[in-house]
N, C-alpha and C positions, 0 to 999 in steps of 0.2 A: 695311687698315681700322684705324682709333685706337679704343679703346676709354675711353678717359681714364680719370674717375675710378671706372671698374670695375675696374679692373687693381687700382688698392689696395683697394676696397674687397671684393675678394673675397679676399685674403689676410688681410684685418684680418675677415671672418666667421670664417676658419677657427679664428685666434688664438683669438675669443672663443668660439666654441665649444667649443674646447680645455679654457680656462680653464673653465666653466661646467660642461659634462660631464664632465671629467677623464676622457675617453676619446679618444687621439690617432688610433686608427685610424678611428671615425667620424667627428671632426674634419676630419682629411685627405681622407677620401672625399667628405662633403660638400662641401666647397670644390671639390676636383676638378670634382666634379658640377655647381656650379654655373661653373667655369668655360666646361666644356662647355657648358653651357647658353647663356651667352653667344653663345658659338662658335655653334651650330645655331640660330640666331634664337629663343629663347627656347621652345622646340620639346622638351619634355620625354621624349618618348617619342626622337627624335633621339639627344637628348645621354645617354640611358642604353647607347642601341647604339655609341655614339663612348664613352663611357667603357670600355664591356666592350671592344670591339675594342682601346683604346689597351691596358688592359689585358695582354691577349693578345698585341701587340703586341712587347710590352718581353721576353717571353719567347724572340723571334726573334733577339735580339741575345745574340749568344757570350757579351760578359764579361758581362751582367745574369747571366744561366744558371750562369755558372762563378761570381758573385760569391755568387748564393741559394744556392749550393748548399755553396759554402764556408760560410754564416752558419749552415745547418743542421748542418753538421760539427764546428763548432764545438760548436752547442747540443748536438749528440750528446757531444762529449767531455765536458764540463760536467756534466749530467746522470750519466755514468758516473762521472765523479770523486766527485759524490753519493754517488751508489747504493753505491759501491764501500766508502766510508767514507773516503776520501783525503783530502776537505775535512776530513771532522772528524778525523782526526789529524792532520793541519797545522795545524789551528786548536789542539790541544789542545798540541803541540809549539809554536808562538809564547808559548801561554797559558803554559805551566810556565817557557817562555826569559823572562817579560816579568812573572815575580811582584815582582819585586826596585820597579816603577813603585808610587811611592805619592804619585804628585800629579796634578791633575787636567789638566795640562799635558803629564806624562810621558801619561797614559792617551790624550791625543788626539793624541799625537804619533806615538804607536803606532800609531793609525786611519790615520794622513797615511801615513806610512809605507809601510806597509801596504799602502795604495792608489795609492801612488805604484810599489811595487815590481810588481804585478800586474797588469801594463796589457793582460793578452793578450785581455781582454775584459771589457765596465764590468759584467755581471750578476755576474761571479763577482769582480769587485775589491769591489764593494759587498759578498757576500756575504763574504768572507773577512774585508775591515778590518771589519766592525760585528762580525761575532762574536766577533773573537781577544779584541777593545775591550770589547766590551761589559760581562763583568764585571768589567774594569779600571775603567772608566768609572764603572759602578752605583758603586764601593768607595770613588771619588774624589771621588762628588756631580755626576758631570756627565752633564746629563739624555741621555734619551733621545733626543729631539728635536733636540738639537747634535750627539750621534752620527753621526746620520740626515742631516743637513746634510753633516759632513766627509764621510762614505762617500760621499754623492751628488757631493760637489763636485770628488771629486779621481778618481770612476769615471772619469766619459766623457773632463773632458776630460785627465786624462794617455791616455788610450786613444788620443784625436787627435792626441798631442802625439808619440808612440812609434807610428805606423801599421803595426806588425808584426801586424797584427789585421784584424777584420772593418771595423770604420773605415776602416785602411787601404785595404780591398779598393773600399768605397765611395768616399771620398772619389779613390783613383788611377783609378776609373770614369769618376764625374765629369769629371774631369781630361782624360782620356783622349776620351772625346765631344765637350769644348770642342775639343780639339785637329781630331779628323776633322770637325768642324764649320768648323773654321778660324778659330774666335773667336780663339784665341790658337793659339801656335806654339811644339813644344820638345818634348824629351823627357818622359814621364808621370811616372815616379820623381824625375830630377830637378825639375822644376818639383813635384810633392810633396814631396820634401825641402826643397828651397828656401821653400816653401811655410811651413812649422812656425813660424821667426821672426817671422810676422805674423801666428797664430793668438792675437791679443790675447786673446779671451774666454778661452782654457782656462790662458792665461798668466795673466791678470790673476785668474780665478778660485782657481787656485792658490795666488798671494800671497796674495788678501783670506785666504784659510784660512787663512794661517797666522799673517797678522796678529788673526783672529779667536779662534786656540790662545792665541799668546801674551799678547795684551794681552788674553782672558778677555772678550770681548765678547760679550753676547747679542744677537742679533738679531729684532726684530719680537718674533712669541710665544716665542720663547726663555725672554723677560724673566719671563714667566708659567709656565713648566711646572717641574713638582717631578720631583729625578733619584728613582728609583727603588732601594729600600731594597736595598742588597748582601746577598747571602745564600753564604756559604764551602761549597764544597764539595770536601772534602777528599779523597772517594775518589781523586777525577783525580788526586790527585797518583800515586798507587801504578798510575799507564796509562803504559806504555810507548808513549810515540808517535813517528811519525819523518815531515818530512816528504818523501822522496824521489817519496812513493807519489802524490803529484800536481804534486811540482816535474817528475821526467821526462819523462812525456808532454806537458806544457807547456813545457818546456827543448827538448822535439825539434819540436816544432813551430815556435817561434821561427825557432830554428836551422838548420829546413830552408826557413826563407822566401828569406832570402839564397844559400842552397846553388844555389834552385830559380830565382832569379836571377840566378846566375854560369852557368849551364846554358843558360836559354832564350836568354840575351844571349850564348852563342857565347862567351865569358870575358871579357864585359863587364859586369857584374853591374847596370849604370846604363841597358844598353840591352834589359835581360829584360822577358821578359811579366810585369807586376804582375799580371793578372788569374789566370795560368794557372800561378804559381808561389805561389800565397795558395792558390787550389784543391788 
Protein backbone atom coordinates (compact mmCIF):
# COMPACT_ATOMS: atom_id res chain seq x y z
CA UNK A 1 0.00 0.00 0.00
CA UNK A 2 1.36 3.71 -1.10
CA UNK A 3 0.71 6.07 1.24
CA UNK A 4 2.00 9.23 -0.79
CA UNK A 5 1.90 12.48 0.50
CA UNK A 6 1.69 10.98 4.22
CA UNK A 7 4.87 9.64 4.15
CA UNK A 8 6.26 13.44 4.15
CA UNK A 9 3.88 14.88 5.75
CA UNK A 10 4.17 13.19 8.78
CA UNK A 11 7.81 13.58 9.25
CA UNK A 12 7.60 17.34 8.33
CA UNK A 13 4.62 17.33 11.69
CA UNK A 14 7.37 15.96 13.81
CA UNK A 15 9.90 18.65 12.50
CA UNK A 16 7.46 21.38 13.47
CA UNK A 17 6.53 20.22 16.47
CA UNK A 18 10.03 19.97 17.49
CA UNK A 19 10.61 23.39 16.37
CA UNK A 20 7.48 24.86 18.23
CA UNK A 21 7.81 22.75 21.51
CA UNK A 22 11.48 22.45 21.77
CA UNK A 23 10.84 19.05 23.20
CA UNK A 24 12.35 16.22 20.96
CA UNK A 25 11.16 13.34 22.78
CA UNK A 26 7.47 14.28 22.48
CA UNK A 27 8.06 15.40 18.97
CA UNK A 28 9.31 12.02 18.04
CA UNK A 29 6.66 10.05 19.87
CA UNK A 30 4.03 11.98 18.19
CA UNK A 31 4.98 11.50 14.77
CA UNK A 32 5.60 7.85 15.65
CA UNK A 33 2.05 7.88 16.92
CA UNK A 34 0.84 9.27 14.05
CA UNK A 35 2.46 7.08 11.73
CA UNK A 36 1.02 4.25 13.35
CA UNK A 37 -2.01 5.59 13.01
CA UNK A 38 -1.67 5.71 9.44
CA UNK A 39 -0.66 2.15 9.52
CA UNK A 40 -3.97 0.82 11.68
CA UNK A 41 -6.54 2.74 9.45
CA UNK A 42 -6.73 5.74 11.42
CA UNK A 43 -7.85 3.59 14.48
CA UNK A 44 -6.47 5.25 17.48
CA UNK A 45 -6.97 2.97 20.25
CA UNK A 46 -4.93 0.28 17.45
CA UNK A 47 -2.02 2.44 16.82
CA UNK A 48 -1.30 3.12 20.62
CA UNK A 49 -1.11 -0.91 21.16
CA UNK A 50 1.23 -0.99 17.83
CA UNK A 51 3.27 1.75 19.25
CA UNK A 52 3.79 0.26 22.78
CA UNK A 53 4.34 -3.34 21.29
CA UNK A 54 6.92 -1.72 18.61
CA UNK A 55 8.23 -0.28 21.55
CA UNK A 56 8.76 -3.32 23.40
CA UNK A 57 9.72 -4.64 20.63
CA UNK A 58 13.12 -2.96 19.91
CA UNK A 59 14.26 -4.25 23.37
CA UNK A 60 14.18 -8.03 21.71
CA UNK A 61 16.99 -7.17 19.49
CA UNK A 62 20.66 -7.86 21.12
CA UNK A 63 22.61 -4.79 19.79
CA UNK A 64 19.51 -2.17 20.55
CA UNK A 65 19.92 -3.77 24.48
CA UNK A 66 23.75 -3.86 24.41
CA UNK A 67 23.70 -0.19 22.45
CA UNK A 68 20.95 1.38 25.78
CA UNK A 69 22.88 -0.04 27.84
CA UNK A 70 26.23 1.22 26.70
CA UNK A 71 24.54 5.06 26.50
CA UNK A 72 23.61 4.59 30.29
CA UNK A 73 27.28 3.55 31.09
CA UNK A 74 28.46 6.28 29.55
CA UNK A 75 25.95 8.67 31.23
CA UNK A 76 27.05 6.88 34.59
CA UNK A 77 30.73 7.69 33.90
CA UNK A 78 30.04 11.40 33.21
CA UNK A 79 27.85 11.99 36.02
CA UNK A 80 30.80 10.44 38.25
CA UNK A 81 33.32 12.57 36.55
CA UNK A 82 30.98 15.27 38.03
CA UNK A 83 30.27 14.28 41.18
CA UNK A 84 33.94 13.40 41.75
CA UNK A 85 35.28 16.98 40.85
CA UNK A 86 37.28 15.72 37.65
CA UNK A 87 35.49 17.96 35.39
CA UNK A 88 36.13 20.81 37.44
CA UNK A 89 39.82 20.35 37.74
CA UNK A 90 40.38 19.65 34.18
CA UNK A 91 38.48 22.65 33.42
CA UNK A 92 40.50 24.57 36.10
CA UNK A 93 43.91 23.05 34.67
CA UNK A 94 43.05 24.23 30.74
CA UNK A 95 41.73 27.48 32.66
CA UNK A 96 45.26 28.37 34.29
CA UNK A 97 47.16 26.36 30.84
CA UNK A 98 45.13 29.00 28.61
CA UNK A 99 45.55 32.62 30.86
CA UNK A 100 48.26 33.73 28.43
CA UNK A 101 44.69 34.05 25.46
CA UNK A 102 43.84 37.58 25.20
CA UNK A 103 41.91 37.93 22.11
CA UNK A 104 38.53 37.01 21.14
CA UNK A 105 39.69 34.65 18.51
CA UNK A 106 42.37 32.95 20.78
CA UNK A 107 39.24 32.57 23.47
CA UNK A 108 36.94 30.67 20.70
CA UNK A 109 39.61 28.84 19.41
CA UNK A 110 40.00 27.48 22.75
CA UNK A 111 36.21 26.33 22.71
CA UNK A 112 36.94 24.59 19.01
CA UNK A 113 39.58 22.92 20.44
CA UNK A 114 38.42 21.79 23.14
CA UNK A 115 35.48 20.40 21.56
CA UNK A 116 37.10 18.98 18.93
CA UNK A 117 39.56 17.09 21.35
CA UNK A 118 36.68 15.46 23.58
CA UNK A 119 34.62 13.53 21.26
CA UNK A 120 34.04 10.56 23.74
CA UNK A 121 30.51 12.06 24.18
CA UNK A 122 28.73 15.59 22.82
CA UNK A 123 26.99 16.28 26.61
CA UNK A 124 30.41 16.30 28.23
CA UNK A 125 32.33 17.98 25.08
CA UNK A 126 29.77 20.78 25.34
CA UNK A 127 30.27 20.78 29.02
CA UNK A 128 34.02 21.00 29.14
CA UNK A 129 34.60 23.52 25.95
CA UNK A 130 31.82 26.31 27.27
CA UNK A 131 33.32 26.31 30.76
CA UNK A 132 37.29 26.18 30.30
CA UNK A 133 36.03 29.32 27.43
CA UNK A 134 33.83 30.79 29.18
CA UNK A 135 35.75 33.14 31.28
CA UNK A 136 38.24 33.58 28.40
CA UNK A 137 35.32 34.52 26.29
CA UNK A 138 33.45 36.98 29.11
CA UNK A 139 37.46 38.91 29.34
CA UNK A 140 37.57 39.07 25.28
CA UNK A 141 33.73 40.47 24.64
CA UNK A 142 32.60 37.46 23.07
CA UNK A 143 29.01 36.96 23.98
CA UNK A 144 27.64 34.25 25.49
CA UNK A 145 25.43 33.20 22.83
CA UNK A 146 28.49 32.60 20.20
CA UNK A 147 29.78 30.42 22.93
CA UNK A 148 26.80 28.32 23.06
CA UNK A 149 26.82 28.09 19.24
CA UNK A 150 30.86 26.86 19.00
CA UNK A 151 30.24 24.20 21.97
CA UNK A 152 26.93 23.00 20.20
CA UNK A 153 28.41 22.95 16.84
CA UNK A 154 31.54 21.14 17.24
CA UNK A 155 29.81 18.53 20.31
CA UNK A 156 27.83 16.07 18.13
CA UNK A 157 29.07 16.51 15.11
CA UNK A 158 32.92 15.72 15.74
CA UNK A 159 31.26 12.88 18.16
CA UNK A 160 30.00 11.41 14.44
CA UNK A 161 33.03 12.32 12.87
CA UNK A 162 35.41 10.00 15.59
CA UNK A 163 32.54 7.01 16.38
CA UNK A 164 34.61 5.71 19.45
CA UNK A 165 31.31 6.65 21.41
CA UNK A 166 27.68 6.19 21.92
CA UNK A 167 27.21 7.69 18.09
CA UNK A 168 29.31 5.33 17.17
CA UNK A 169 27.42 2.50 18.93
CA UNK A 170 24.33 4.02 17.15
CA UNK A 171 25.10 4.83 14.05
CA UNK A 172 27.31 0.85 13.51
CA UNK A 173 23.45 -0.36 14.57
CA UNK A 174 22.02 1.33 12.12
CA UNK A 175 24.50 0.01 9.65
CA UNK A 176 24.32 -3.24 10.92
CA UNK A 177 20.21 -3.73 10.55
CA UNK A 178 20.62 -2.26 6.86
CA UNK A 179 23.01 -5.05 6.38
CA UNK A 180 20.81 -8.29 7.95
CA UNK A 181 18.07 -6.41 6.09
CA UNK A 182 20.03 -6.86 2.98
CA UNK A 183 19.57 -3.04 1.77
CA UNK A 184 23.14 -2.92 1.40
CA UNK A 185 25.95 -5.46 1.72
CA UNK A 186 29.68 -5.29 3.74
CA UNK A 187 31.14 -5.26 6.76
CA UNK A 188 29.60 -2.95 9.80
CA UNK A 189 32.96 -1.17 10.90
CA UNK A 190 34.00 -0.91 7.63
CA UNK A 191 31.39 0.58 5.70
CA UNK A 192 31.31 2.92 9.11
CA UNK A 193 34.55 4.00 8.60
CA UNK A 194 34.30 4.34 5.16
CA UNK A 195 31.18 6.02 5.89
CA UNK A 196 32.96 9.57 7.87
CA UNK A 197 34.24 11.09 4.35
CA UNK A 198 30.60 11.86 3.34
CA UNK A 199 29.27 12.96 6.62
CA UNK A 200 29.03 16.49 4.81
CA UNK A 201 26.91 18.10 7.70
CA UNK A 202 29.29 17.58 10.65
CA UNK A 203 32.30 18.36 8.10
CA UNK A 204 30.85 21.35 6.71
CA UNK A 205 29.63 22.30 10.11
CA UNK A 206 32.96 22.31 11.54
CA UNK A 207 34.34 24.70 8.75
CA UNK A 208 31.46 27.17 8.94
CA UNK A 209 32.82 27.41 12.77
CA UNK A 210 35.82 28.21 12.14
CA UNK A 211 35.21 30.49 9.35
CA UNK A 212 32.78 32.03 11.91
CA UNK A 213 36.05 32.30 14.84
CA UNK A 214 38.11 33.64 12.33
CA UNK A 215 36.42 36.17 10.21
CA UNK A 216 34.32 37.36 13.61
CA UNK A 217 31.05 36.64 12.19
CA UNK A 218 27.83 37.09 14.04
CA UNK A 219 25.13 35.24 13.08
CA UNK A 220 21.21 35.95 13.17
CA UNK A 221 20.67 37.12 17.00
CA UNK A 222 24.37 37.14 17.55
CA UNK A 223 24.36 40.46 15.89
CA UNK A 224 22.02 41.58 19.00
CA UNK A 225 23.43 40.12 22.31
CA UNK A 226 25.77 41.96 24.82
CA UNK A 227 29.01 39.63 25.93
CA UNK A 228 28.82 39.46 29.57
CA UNK A 229 30.95 41.79 31.89
CA UNK A 230 34.37 39.54 32.87
CA UNK A 231 34.86 39.30 36.56
CA UNK A 232 38.83 38.02 37.79
CA UNK A 233 39.09 35.51 40.11
CA UNK A 234 42.19 35.11 41.48
CA UNK A 235 41.84 32.60 44.32
CA UNK A 236 41.98 29.81 41.36
CA UNK A 237 44.93 30.67 40.53
CA UNK A 238 46.60 29.32 44.22
CA UNK A 239 44.34 25.54 43.02
CA UNK A 240 46.29 23.00 42.24
CA UNK A 241 44.73 21.19 39.43
CA UNK A 242 45.54 18.28 37.35
CA UNK A 243 43.79 16.90 34.63
CA UNK A 244 44.59 13.00 34.75
CA UNK A 245 41.63 12.60 37.04
CA UNK A 246 39.04 12.48 34.07
CA UNK A 247 41.51 12.19 31.02
CA UNK A 248 42.01 8.22 32.57
CA UNK A 249 39.04 6.85 32.68
CA UNK A 250 38.09 8.37 29.37
CA UNK A 251 41.63 7.40 27.74
CA UNK A 252 40.73 3.55 28.91
CA UNK A 253 37.56 3.70 27.52
CA UNK A 254 38.56 4.83 24.08
CA UNK A 255 41.26 2.53 24.16
CA UNK A 256 39.60 -0.48 25.08
CA UNK A 257 37.13 0.00 22.14
CA UNK A 258 39.66 -1.17 19.56
CA UNK A 259 41.20 -3.62 22.20
CA UNK A 260 37.56 -5.22 22.37
CA UNK A 261 37.51 -5.27 18.54
CA UNK A 262 40.81 -6.93 17.93
CA UNK A 263 39.17 -9.64 20.42
CA UNK A 264 35.65 -10.21 19.19
CA UNK A 265 37.09 -10.23 15.45
CA UNK A 266 39.31 -13.37 16.34
CA UNK A 267 42.64 -10.64 15.36
CA UNK A 268 40.81 -8.99 12.89
CA UNK A 269 39.92 -5.76 14.50
CA UNK A 270 37.65 -4.82 11.14
CA UNK A 271 35.69 -8.05 11.57
CA UNK A 272 34.68 -7.45 15.63
CA UNK A 273 31.42 -7.06 17.15
CA UNK A 274 30.82 -3.07 17.12
CA UNK A 275 27.95 -3.48 19.24
CA UNK A 276 29.50 -5.99 21.94
CA UNK A 277 32.98 -4.23 22.01
CA UNK A 278 31.37 -0.29 22.73
CA UNK A 279 29.23 -2.24 25.56
Amino acid sequence: MEYGILSIAIPLLTIILAIITKDVIVSLMSGIYAGFLVLNAYNPVDAFIALFDGVIALFSEGWIAKMLLFVVMVGSIIRLLTLSGAVDSFVLYLSQKAKKIDSPTGAMMLAYVVGVIIFIESSITALVAGTVAKPLCDKNGVSREKLAYICDSTSAPICSLIPLNAWGALLLGLIVTAIDSQVISGDGISLLIASIPFNFYSLFTLAIVLGVIFLNINIGPMKHTTPVKYLLQDEEAHVKATPYKMLLPILVMVIMVPVALYFTGEGDIFKGSGSTSVY
